[in-house]
C-alpha positions as CSV (number, residue, x, y, z in Angstrom):
1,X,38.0,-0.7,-30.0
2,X,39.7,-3.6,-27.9
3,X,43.4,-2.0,-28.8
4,X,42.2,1.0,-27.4
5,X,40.8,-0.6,-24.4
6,X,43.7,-3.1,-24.0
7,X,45.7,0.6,-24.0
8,X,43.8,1.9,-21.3
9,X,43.8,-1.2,-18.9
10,X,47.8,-0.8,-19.2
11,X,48.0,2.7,-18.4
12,X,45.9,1.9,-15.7
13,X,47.9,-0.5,-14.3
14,X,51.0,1.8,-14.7
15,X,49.4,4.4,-13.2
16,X,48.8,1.9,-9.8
17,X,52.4,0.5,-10.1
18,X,53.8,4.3,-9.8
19,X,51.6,5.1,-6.8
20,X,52.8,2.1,-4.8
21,X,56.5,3.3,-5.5
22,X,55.5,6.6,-4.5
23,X,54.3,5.0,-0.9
24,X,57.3,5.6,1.7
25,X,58.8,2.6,2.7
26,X,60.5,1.5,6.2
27,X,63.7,1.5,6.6
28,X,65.5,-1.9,7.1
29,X,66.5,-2.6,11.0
30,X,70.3,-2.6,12.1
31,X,71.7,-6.7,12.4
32,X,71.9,-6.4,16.1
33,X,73.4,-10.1,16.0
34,X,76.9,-7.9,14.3
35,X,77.1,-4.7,16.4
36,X,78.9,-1.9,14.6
37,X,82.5,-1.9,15.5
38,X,84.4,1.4,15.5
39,X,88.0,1.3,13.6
40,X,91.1,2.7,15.3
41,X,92.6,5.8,14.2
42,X,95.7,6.1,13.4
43,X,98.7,8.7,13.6
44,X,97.8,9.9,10.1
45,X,94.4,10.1,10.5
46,X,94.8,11.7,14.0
47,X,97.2,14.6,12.1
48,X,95.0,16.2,9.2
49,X,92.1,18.0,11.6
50,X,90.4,19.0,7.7
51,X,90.0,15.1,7.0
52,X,88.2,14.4,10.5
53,X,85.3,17.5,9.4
54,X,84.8,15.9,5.5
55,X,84.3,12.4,7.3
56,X,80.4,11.6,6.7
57,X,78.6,10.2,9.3
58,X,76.3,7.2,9.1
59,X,73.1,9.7,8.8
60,X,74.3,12.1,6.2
61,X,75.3,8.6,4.3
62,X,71.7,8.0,4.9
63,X,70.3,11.0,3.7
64,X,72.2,11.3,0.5
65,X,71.4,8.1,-0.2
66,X,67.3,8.5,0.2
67,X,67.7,12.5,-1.6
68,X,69.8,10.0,-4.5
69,X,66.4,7.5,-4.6
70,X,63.8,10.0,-4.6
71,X,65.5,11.8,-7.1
72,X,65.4,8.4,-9.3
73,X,61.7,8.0,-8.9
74,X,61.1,11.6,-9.8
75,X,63.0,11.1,-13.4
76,X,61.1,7.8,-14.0
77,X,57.5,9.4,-12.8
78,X,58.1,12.4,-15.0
79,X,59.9,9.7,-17.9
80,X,56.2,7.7,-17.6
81,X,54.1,10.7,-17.2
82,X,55.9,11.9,-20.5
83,X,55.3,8.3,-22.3
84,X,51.3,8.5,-21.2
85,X,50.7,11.9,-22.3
86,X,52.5,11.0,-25.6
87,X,50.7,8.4,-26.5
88,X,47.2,9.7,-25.7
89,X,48.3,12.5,-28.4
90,X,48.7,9.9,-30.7
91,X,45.3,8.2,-29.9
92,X,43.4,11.4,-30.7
93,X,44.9,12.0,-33.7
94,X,42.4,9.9,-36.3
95,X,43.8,7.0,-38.2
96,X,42.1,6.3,-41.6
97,X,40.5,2.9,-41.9
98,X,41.8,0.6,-44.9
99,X,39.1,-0.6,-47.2
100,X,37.9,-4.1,-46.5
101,X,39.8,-7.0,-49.0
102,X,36.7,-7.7,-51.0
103,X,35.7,-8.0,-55.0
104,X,32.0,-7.0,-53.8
105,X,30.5,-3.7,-55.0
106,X,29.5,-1.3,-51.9
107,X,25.8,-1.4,-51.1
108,X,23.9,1.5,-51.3
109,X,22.3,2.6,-48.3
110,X,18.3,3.2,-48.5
111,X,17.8,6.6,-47.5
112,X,15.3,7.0,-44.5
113,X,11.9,8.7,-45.2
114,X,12.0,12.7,-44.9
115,X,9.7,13.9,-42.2
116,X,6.8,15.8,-42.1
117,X,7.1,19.0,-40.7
118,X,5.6,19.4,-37.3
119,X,2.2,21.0,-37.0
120,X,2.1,23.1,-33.4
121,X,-1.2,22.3,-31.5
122,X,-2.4,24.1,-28.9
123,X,-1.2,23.7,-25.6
124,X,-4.1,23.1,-23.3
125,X,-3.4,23.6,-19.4
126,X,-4.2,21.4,-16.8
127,X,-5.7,24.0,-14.8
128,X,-7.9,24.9,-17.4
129,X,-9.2,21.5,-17.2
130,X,-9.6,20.7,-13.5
131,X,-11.7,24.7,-14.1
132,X,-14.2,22.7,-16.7
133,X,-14.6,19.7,-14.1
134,X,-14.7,21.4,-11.4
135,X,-17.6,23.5,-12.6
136,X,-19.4,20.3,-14.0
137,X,-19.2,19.1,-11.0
138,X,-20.5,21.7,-8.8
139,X,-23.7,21.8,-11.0
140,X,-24.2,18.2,-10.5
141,X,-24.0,19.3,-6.8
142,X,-26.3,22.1,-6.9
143,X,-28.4,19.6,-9.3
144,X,-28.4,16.8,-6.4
145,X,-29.3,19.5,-3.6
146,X,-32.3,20.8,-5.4
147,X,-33.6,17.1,-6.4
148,X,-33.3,16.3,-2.6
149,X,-34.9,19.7,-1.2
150,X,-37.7,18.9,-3.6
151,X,-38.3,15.1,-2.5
152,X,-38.6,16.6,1.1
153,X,-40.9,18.9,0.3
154,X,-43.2,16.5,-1.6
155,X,-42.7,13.8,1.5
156,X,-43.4,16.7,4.4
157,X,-46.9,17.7,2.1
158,X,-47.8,13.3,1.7
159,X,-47.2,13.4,5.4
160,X,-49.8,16.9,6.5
161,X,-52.2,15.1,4.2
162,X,-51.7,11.6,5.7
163,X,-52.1,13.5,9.2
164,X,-55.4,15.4,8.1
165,X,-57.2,12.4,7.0
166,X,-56.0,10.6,9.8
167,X,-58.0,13.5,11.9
168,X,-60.8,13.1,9.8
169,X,-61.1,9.5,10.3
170,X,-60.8,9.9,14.1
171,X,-62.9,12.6,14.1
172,X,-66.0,10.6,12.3
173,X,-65.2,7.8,14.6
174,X,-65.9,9.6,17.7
175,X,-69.5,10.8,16.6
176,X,-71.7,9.0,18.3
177,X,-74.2,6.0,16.6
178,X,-77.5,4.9,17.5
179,X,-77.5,1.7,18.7
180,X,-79.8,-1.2,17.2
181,X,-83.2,-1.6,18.6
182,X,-83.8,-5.0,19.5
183,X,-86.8,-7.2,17.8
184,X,-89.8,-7.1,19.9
185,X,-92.2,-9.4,17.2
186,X,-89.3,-11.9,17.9
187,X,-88.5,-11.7,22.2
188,X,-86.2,-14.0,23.5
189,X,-87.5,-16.6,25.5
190,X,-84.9,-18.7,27.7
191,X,-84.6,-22.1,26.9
192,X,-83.7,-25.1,29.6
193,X,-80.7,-26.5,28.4
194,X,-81.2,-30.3,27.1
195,X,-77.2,-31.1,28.5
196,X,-77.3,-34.1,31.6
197,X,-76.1,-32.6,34.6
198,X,-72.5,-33.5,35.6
199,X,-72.2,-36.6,37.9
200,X,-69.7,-35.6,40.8
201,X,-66.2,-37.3,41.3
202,X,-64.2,-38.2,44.2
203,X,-60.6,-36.3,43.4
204,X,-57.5,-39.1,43.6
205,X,-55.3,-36.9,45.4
206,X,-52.3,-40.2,45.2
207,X,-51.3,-40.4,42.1
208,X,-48.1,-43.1,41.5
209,X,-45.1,-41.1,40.5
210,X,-44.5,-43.1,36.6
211,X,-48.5,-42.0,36.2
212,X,-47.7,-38.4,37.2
213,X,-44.7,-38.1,34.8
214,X,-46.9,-39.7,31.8
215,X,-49.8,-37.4,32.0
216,X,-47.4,-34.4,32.4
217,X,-45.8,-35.4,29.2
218,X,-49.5,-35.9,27.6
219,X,-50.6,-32.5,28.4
220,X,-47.5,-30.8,27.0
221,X,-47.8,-32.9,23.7
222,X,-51.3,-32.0,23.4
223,X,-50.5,-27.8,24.4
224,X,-47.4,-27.8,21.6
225,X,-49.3,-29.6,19.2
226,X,-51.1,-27.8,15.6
227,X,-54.1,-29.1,15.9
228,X,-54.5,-27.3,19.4
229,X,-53.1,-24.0,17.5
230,X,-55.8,-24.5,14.7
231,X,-59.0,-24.6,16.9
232,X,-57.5,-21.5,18.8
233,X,-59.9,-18.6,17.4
234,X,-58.6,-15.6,16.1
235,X,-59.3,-11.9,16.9
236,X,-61.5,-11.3,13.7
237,X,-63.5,-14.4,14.4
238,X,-64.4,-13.3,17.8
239,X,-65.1,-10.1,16.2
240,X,-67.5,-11.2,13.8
241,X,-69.4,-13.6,16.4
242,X,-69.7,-10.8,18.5
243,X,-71.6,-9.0,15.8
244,X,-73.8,-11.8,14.7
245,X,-74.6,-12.1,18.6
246,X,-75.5,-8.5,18.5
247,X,-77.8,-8.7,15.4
248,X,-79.5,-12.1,16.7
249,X,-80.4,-10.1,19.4
């Protein structure tokens, strides 16, 4: 395993090194500090009009020399293109593993337990499912709705009966009662009171200011106090001495 990855990093890097050769390149600038200088012709040269034509120029120099370098890389791409696809032939071809260097006798593997066939079970669908809940649920529902429509029932008939003895009540209420005859072998006879008749006072209309302020304060204590709420009588109790005042008499 790590030859054939150190393989495979190489050819990688290969692979990388021919693409950059296969970028184009620039081509150098002329040395403008030494200008080309032209060489005179002489007699001899001037004479043979053929030698003048087979003269190359500076730009077919340069052309046969860039169709000479591509040419180059094309041999060594197809040379390393070659080399790669040789050598992954020879990876896939398998290589038979030599037996360890050991005096140990091979280990026999436990086998793993056989499995039991597969029994199929019925498939069951979800729709068939939400189908079972959804019906549950709707009798709950329907369940709920009756219950309800039954405790309004029984609350509306509570409530006519509530109303007809109420009427009832009212109704015995408003007959008239005979009133209570008074007792004549016991007439009331008017008694003088045996109280002292109240002495008359001169009012004290001037009143110093620190006086006025202390009985204000007294009276309020004595309104907020319990004591004043505890002697207050009730409703029922002037009821009821209302009725023992009617009886007496």
């Amino acid at each position: 395993m790590e030859r054939e990855r150190q393989q495979k990093l190489e050819e990688e890097e290969e692979i990388k090194r021919l693409r950059k050769e296969l970028i184009p390149k620039a081509q150098l600038m002329p040395y403008f500090d030494r200008p080309f200088v032209p060489r005179r012709m002489s007699c001899n040269d001037m004479s043979g009009p053929s030698r003048l034509q087979h003269l190359p120029s500076s730009v077919e120099k340069a052309e046969a020399l860039y169709q000479q370098r591509g040419q180059l890389k094309e041999e060594q791409l197809m040379k390393k293109i070659q080399k790669l696809v040789g050598e992954e032939e020879k990876l896939r071809m398998p290589i038979a593993q030599g037996l360890p260097w050991t005096t140990d006798e091979p280990k026999c593997l436990i086998k793993p337990p056989v499995k039991k066939n597969t029994i199929p079970i019925d498939l069951k669908l979800h729709s068939d499912i939400r189908v079972v809940e959804r019906a549950r649920f709707a009798h709950q529902v329907a369940e709920k709705g009756r219950l309800i429509k039954q405790y309004k029932m029984e609350r509306d008939r509570q409530q006519k009966l509530e109303e007809e003895e109420e009427i009832k009540r009212l109704r015995k209420e408003l007959i008239p009662k005979a009133q209570l005859m008074p007792y004549f072998d016991r007439p009331f006879v008017p008694r003088r009171s045996e109280k002292q008749p109240t002495v008359p006072r001169e009012p004290k209309f001037c009143i110093p200011r620190h006086k006025k302020i202390k009985c204000c304060r007294m009276s309020c204590n004595d309104m907020s106090g319990p004591s004043q709420l505890q002697h207050l009588p009730s409703s029922v109790e002037k009821a009821e001495a209302l009725y023992k005042n009617r009886i007496l008499q």
